[in-house]
N, C-alpha and C positions, 0 to 999 in steps of 0.2 A: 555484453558491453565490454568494452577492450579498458582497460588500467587506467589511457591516461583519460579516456573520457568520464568515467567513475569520478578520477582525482580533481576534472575541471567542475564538477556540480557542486552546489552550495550546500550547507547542508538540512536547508529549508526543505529541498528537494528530497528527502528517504524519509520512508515510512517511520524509520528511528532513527530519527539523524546524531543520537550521540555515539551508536555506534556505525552510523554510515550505512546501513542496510536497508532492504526495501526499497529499491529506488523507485520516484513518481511522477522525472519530470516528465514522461510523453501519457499519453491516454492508453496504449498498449501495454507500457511498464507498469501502470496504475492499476489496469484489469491484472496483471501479474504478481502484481503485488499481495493481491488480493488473494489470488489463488495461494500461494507458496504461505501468503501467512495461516491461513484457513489447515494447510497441510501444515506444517510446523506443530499449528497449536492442535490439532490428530493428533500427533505423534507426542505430545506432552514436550516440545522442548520449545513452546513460545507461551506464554501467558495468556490469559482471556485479555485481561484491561492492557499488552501490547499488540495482540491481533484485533482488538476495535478501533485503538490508536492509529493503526493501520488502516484499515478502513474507510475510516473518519477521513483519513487521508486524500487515501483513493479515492472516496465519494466526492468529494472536492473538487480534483481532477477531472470525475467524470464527469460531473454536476447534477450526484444524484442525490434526494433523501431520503431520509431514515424511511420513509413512506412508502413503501411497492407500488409499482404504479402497474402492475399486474390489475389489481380491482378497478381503474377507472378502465370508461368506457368512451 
């Protein structure tokens, strides 16, 4: 994502919007979001309760819940 498009998003829009990262507005940046925070918090340099935060996020976006929907049929 290029600079000024970053600087035009609100900050409703990132997974942490106080520090502007994670971005969520498309459904592909939301799957992404998802991945890199999942990695991050691997690597010990994101927190559990801000990679769920994240999530919570993304699932939003995606329009998923907390529920798998792996088991229905």
């Amino acid at each position: 994502m290029r600079a000024k498009k970053r600087k035009s998003l609100q900050k409703r829009q990132f997974g942490l919007p106080g520090s502007r990262k994670y971005p969520v507005d498309t459904k592909k940046r939301a799957a992404n979001a998802k991945a890199r925070a999942t990695q991050m918090y691997k690597k010990g340099k994101l927190s559990r309760s801000a990679r769920d935060r994240i999530h919570a996020k993304a699932n939003r976006k995606l329009k998923r819940t907390k529920r798998s929907k792996r088991g229905k049929r």
